[in-house]
C-alpha positions as CSV (number, residue, x, y, z in Angstrom):
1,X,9.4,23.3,-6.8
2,X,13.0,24.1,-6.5
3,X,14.1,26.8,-3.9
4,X,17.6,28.7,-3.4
5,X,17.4,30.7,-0.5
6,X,20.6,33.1,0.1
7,X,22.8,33.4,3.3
8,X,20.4,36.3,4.3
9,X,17.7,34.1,4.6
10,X,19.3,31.5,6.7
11,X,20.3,33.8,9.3
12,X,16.9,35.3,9.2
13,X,15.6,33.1,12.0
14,X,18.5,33.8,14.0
15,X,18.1,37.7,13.5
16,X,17.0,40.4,16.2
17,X,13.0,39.2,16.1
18,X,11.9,42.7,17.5
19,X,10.6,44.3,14.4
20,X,7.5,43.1,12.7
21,X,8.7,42.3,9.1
22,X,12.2,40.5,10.9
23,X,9.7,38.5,12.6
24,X,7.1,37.9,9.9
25,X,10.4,37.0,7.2
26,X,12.0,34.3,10.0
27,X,8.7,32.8,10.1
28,X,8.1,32.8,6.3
29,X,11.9,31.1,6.0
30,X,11.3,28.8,9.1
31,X,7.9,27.8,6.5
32,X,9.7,27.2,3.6
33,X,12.4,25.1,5.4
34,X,9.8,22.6,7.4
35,X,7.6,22.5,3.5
36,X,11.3,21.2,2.5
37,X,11.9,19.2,4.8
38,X,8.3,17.3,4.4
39,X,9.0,16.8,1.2
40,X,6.4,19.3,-0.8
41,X,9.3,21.7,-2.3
42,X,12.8,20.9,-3.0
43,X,15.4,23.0,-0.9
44,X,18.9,24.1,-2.9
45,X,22.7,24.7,-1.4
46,X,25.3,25.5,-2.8
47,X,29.5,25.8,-2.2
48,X,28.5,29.6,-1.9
49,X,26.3,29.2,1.6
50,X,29.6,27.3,2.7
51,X,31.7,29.5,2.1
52,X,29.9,32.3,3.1
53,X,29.1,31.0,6.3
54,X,32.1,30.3,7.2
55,X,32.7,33.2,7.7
56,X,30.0,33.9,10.8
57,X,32.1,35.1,13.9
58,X,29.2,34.4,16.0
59,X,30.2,30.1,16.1
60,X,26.6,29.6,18.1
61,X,24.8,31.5,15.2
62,X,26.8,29.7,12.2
63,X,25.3,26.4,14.5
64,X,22.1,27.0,14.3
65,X,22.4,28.4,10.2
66,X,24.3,25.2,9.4
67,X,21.3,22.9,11.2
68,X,19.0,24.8,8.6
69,X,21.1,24.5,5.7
70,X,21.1,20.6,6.6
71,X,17.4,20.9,4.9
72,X,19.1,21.3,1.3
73,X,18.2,18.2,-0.4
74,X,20.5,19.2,-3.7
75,X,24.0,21.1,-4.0
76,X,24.2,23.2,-6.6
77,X,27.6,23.1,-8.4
78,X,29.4,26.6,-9.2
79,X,30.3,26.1,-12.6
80,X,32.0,28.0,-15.4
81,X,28.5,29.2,-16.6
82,X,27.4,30.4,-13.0
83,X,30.9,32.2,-12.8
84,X,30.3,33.6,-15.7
85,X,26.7,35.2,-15.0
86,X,28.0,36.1,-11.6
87,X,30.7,38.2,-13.2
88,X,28.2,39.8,-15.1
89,X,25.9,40.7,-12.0
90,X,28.6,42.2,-10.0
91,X,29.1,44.1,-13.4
92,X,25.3,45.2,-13.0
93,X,25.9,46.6,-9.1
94,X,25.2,43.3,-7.5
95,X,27.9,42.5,-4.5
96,X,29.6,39.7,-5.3
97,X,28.5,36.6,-3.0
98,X,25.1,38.1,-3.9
99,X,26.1,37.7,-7.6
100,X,27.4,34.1,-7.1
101,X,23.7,33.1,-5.1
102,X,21.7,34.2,-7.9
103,X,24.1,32.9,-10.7
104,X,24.2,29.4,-8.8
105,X,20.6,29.4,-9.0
106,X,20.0,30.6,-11.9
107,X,22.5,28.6,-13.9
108,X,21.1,24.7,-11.9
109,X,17.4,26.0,-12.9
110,X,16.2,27.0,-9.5
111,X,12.4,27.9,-10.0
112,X,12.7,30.9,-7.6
113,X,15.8,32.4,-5.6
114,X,14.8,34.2,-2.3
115,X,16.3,36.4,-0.3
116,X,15.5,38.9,2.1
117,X,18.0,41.9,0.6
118,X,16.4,45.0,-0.2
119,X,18.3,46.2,-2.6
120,X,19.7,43.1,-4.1
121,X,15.6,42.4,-5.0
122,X,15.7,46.0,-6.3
123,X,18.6,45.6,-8.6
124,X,17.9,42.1,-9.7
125,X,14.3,43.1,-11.0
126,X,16.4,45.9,-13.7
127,X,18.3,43.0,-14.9
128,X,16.8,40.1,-17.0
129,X,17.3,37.2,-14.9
130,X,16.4,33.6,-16.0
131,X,14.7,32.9,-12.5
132,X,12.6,34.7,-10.8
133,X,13.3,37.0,-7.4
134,X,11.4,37.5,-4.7
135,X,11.4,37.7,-0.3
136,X,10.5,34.8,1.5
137,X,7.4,36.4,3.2
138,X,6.2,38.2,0.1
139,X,7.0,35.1,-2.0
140,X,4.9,32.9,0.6
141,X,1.8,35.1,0.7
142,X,1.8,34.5,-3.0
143,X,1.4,31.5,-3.1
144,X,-1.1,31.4,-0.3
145,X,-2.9,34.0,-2.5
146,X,-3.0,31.9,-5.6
147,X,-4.6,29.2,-4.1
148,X,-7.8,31.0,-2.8
């Protein structure tokens, strides 16, 4: 299994912890990084998590994000396809590093893009996407669900 997770999700862990669902969605991403890192799923960069990143103001927090992001066992190019869908998205009311996540995974076959966005979920879902969409937690409990 092949994951992209978006910025959102790497700072998850890193995120105020106080509420339930930040909580429960930092430990669902903290999950999904360690089943990576063991080998069972296949975790997915790409130049857009770098570049987006970089942009973190908070140097101790960008850190800890990049130690997480060292789980990504492939890089996903950005290429003239993936520009091409992202252009599209943004066209479709998706912000535009959110347009290039889901292109980028789209585009390298990701089998599922994850993210913790509210309303990029809710807008993706109108739009016919050749991956599917989905929270970490939520995404998670899923599959816990399917194997019972």
């Amino acid at each position: 299994m092949k994951i992209y997770m978006d910025l959102c999700c790497y700072n998850r862990p890193f995120d105020d912890l106080s509420q339930d669902r930040v909580y429960f969605e930092a430990e669902a991403v903290l999950s999904i990084v360690k089943r990576c890192r063991n080998g069972e799923w296949i975790l997915a960069s790409s130049a857009i998590i770098d570049i987006e990143s970089s942009n973190q103001k908070d140097l101790d927090k960008l850190k800890k994000v990049q130690s997480i992001c060292k789980a990504a066992q492939e890089h996903f190019p950005l290429t003239v396809k993936a520009e091409e869908r992202a252009a599209f998205f943004q066209r479709n009311g998706i912000k535009r590093f959110d347009s290039f996540h889901l292109a980028v995974a789209e585009t390298n076959k990701a089998d599922i893009f994850l993210t913790t966005d509210d309303r990029l979920l809710k807008t993706a879902k109108r739009l016919e996407l050749g991956i599917k969409a989905s929270n970490p937690l939520a995404w998670l409990l899923l599959l816990e669900e399917e194997k019972v």
